[in-house]
C-alpha positions, 0 to 999 in steps of 0.5 A: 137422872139429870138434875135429881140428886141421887142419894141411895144407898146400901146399909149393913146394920148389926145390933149387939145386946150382949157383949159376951156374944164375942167370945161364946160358942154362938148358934147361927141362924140366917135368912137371905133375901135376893129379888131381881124384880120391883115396883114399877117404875123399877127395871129388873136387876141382873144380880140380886138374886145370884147375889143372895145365892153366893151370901148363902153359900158362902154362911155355910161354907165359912160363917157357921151357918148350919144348913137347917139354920139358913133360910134362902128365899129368891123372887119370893114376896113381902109376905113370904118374906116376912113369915121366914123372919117370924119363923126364925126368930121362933126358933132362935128363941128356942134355941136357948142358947147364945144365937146370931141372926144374919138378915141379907137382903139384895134388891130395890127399895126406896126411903121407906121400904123394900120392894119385893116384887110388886109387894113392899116391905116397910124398914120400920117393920123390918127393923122391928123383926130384927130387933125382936129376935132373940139373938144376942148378936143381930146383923142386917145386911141391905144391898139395894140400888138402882139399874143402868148398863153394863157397869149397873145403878141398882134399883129404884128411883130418886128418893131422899137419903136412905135411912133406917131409924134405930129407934131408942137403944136399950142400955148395953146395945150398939150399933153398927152402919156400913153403906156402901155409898155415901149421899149423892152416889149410886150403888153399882153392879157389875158384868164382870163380877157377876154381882153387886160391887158391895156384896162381891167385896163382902163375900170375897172378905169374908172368904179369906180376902179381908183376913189382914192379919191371916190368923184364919178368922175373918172379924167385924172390924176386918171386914168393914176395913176390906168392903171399904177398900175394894168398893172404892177401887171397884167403882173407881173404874166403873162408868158411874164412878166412884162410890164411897162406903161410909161407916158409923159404929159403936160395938162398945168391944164387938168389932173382934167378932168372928163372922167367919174361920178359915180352915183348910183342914175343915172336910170337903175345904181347900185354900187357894194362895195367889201371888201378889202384884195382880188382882184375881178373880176366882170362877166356880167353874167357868169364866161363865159362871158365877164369880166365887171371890177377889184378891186384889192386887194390893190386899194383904190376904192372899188366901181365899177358903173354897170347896175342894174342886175345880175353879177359873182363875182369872189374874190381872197384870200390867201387861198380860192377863192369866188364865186357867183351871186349877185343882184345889185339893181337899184339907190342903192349900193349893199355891197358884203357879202363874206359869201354869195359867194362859198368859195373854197379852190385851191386844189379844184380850181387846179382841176377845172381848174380854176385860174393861179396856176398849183398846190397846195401842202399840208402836210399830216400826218396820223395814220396807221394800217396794218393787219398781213402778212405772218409769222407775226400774229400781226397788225402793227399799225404806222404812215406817213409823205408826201405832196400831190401835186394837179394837174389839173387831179391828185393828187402825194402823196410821203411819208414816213411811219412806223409801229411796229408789232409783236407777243408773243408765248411760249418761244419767242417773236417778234417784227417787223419794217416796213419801207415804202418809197410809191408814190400815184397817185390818183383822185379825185372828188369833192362833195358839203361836201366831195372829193372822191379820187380813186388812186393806190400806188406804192413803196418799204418796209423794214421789220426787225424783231427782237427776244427774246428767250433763244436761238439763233434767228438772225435779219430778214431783208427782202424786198418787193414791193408793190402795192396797191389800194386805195380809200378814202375821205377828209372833208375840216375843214379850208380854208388850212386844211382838214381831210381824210380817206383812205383805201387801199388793199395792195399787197407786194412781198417779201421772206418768211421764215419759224419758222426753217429758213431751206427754204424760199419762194418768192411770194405775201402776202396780208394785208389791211390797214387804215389811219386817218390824216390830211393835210394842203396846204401850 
């Protein structure tokens, strides 16, 4: 809001009581939290609860969470919530083994409380459920934010820094802060992605994203490193701008801890290998679906663990974007060949309405040729120069053209110039080899003609408008570069003399004219 500082952030928390836990066969237990709605004035958030589906998913499939030992609560309230912790913490005291608890929690809150529905849950009471567990490793994951448009503030409203207070630590104990922005910023989802900009980092990380050194477990330390990284980057290209991670941790030898493996030989898994250079998102099925995980172009892992199966891939180039299904077989790794993917270029993509950009600009040269008009009896063959802008349902096409025409009679000869300043608004649809475009062009000539004959024949400068039709059609040779024709039926408005220049007449002169050219997207 104007003139409010803004200073919310997300906070993942882990509580060590036993250094040992690093190396022990630990049982797992989870309880993941997502609830689109809040307390008024909060607006309803998209992603919340898609987000707490992909984290619960993502435990068992790669964190060790067994699915008795996860509990996945969507749109439910305080109360609710509150009994799932208690209930854990009871079984995780039965256990009476070495156990991890994992809290998730995606969704609004403020200084002093989550905001499950209508029903708030205080931090101090949540923090005390945390630290009573049992469990000798202790992870509370909050994700909570404000609301905006498409590229999203989540939830709540102007407070003071969000803070959860450790109390006093118990001797061995550490403690680790990971926000996904620091005073000041918000904390964004995302329409693209599907989710929150720091969940979809944490679980792309913990899929095999975040595993630097690609020993096939992904550890603490590793995935702060990838959270920090991705966050920043994501949001450095969002409308609400850039968001810092910041960190403060003391995990006195814990930062090895395994929080998830990477197997592709584990039943019903498969990894997935992209090439470097291009960011990749991954869809469970669809581009409609939800995003599973990221590769960024600059990340050094470049696996991601999934369920063997059918998956969307959607890769990000330079020039081009690729897309495609892929089959991830079962206990094998699936190496992803781009020659097999779609490859578009983002003047297609632009219209589409796919991906961030809002345009694409190309330049555009061409070879012309006019046919005569009246009191010129010659075709005016010549040339332009101009951009196409691309935009989600048209095309702008400003430039510059010229040609030279004439003609030769006994006695005299002419020669005439055209100067063209056009601006083309057109449509275009896109086929499987070609675009077809439809337009219509609108602007301003100059016409000199010029004259040698024996006797006194002076410089003819005249006006016109135009309006002209147009229809034509692309073939794309390179990833930035195309080929087109186009065709146009022109309308000019000008003044007309006659051979003896003692009257002259204004009115309309038809003439067609075609055009070869070439163009290249910047």
């Amino acid at each position: 809001m104007p003139g409010d500082a803004v200073e919310l952030r997300q906070a993942l928390i882990a509580l060590v009581l036993l250094p040992a836990a690093a190396a022990a066969q630990v049982e797992r237990f989870a309880v993941v939290v997502g609830n689109d709605q809040g307390q008024p004035p909060d607006l309803a958030l998209s992603y919340a609860e898609t987000d707490a589906s992909r984290v619960g998913a993502m435990l068992q499939e790669v964190g060790g969470v067994r699915p008795e030992n996860l509990v996945l609560l969507r749109g439910q309230d305080a109360g609710t919530v509150r009994g799932a912790l208690i209930a854990v913490n009871d079984r995780v005291r039965a256990a009476g083994r070495e156990a991890m608890l994992i809290v998730y929690y995606s969704g609004h809150a403020d200084a002093g409380a989550l905001h499950l529905g209508t029903t708030p849950l205080e931090l101090r009471e949540l923090e005390q459920l945390v630290r009573g567990s049992a469990a000798s490793f202790r992870l509370l994951i909050l994700d909570a934010c404000r609301s905006g448009a498409l590229t999203r503030v989540k939830g709540g409203s102007p407070i003071p820094p969000f803070d959860v207070q450790l109390g006093e630590r118990v001797p061995g104990e550490g403690a680790v802060f990971l926000t996904s922005s620091s005073a000041s910023e918000d904390s964004q989802e995302s329409d693209e992605i599907k989710g929150s900009f720091f969940t979809h980092a944490l679980v792309s990380g913990l899929l095999g994203a975040a595993d630097a050194n690609g020993d096939g477990r992904v550890t603490l330390d590793e995935t702060y490193r990838y959270a920090y990284d991705a966050t920043l980057r994501a949001s450095s290209r969002s409308l609400a701008g850039i968001q810092h991670p910041t960190f403060e941790y003391d995990v006195r030898g814990m930062g090895d801890v395994v929080l998830a493996t990477l197997d592709a030989n584990a039943p019903g898994r498969a990894l997935l290998e992209f090439p470097a250079g291009r960011t990749w998102l991954v869809f469970q099925g669809s581009p409609e679906d939800n995003v599973l995980g990221e590769v960024g172009a600059r990340d050094r892992a470049r696996r991601l663990s999934v369920r063997a199966g059918r998956y969307f891939l959607r890769g990000r180039a330079a020039d081009m974007l690729l897309e495609g299904m892929v089959e991830a077989p079962p206990g094998d790794t699936l190496t992803v060949d781009e020659s097999r993917l779609e490859h578009t270029a983002y003047a297609r993509l632009v219209r589409k309405g796919g991906g961030a950009a809002s345009s694409v600009v190309s330049v555009e040269a061409e070879a012309r040729a006019r046919s005569a008009l009246v009191g010129d009896t010659g075709i005016c063959p010549g040339a332009a120069l101009g951009l196409a802008v691309a935009l989600r349902s048209f095309t702008l096409k400003p430039r510059l053209g010229w040609c030279r025409g004439g003609f030769s009679n006994p006695g005299i000869e002419a020669t005439l110039d055209q100067y063209d300043l056009e601006l083309s608004l057109t449509h275009v649809r896109d086929l499987d080899v070609v675009s077809l475009e439809l337009g219509l062009t609108v602007g301003g000539s100059v016409l000199v003609q010029r004259f040698q004959t024996q006797g006194v024949a002076p410089r003819r400068t005249t006006g016109a408008l135009q309006l002209s039709p147009t229809v034509g059609i692309t073939r794309e040779i390179a990833p930035r570069s195309y080929l087109f024709l186009l065709g146009s039926a022109s309308t000019y408005l000008l003044r007309s003399e006659n051979s003896a220049a003692t009257a002259s007449s204004f009115g309309p002169s038809f003439a067609l004219r075609i055009s070869i050219g070439a163009g290249y997207r910047l």
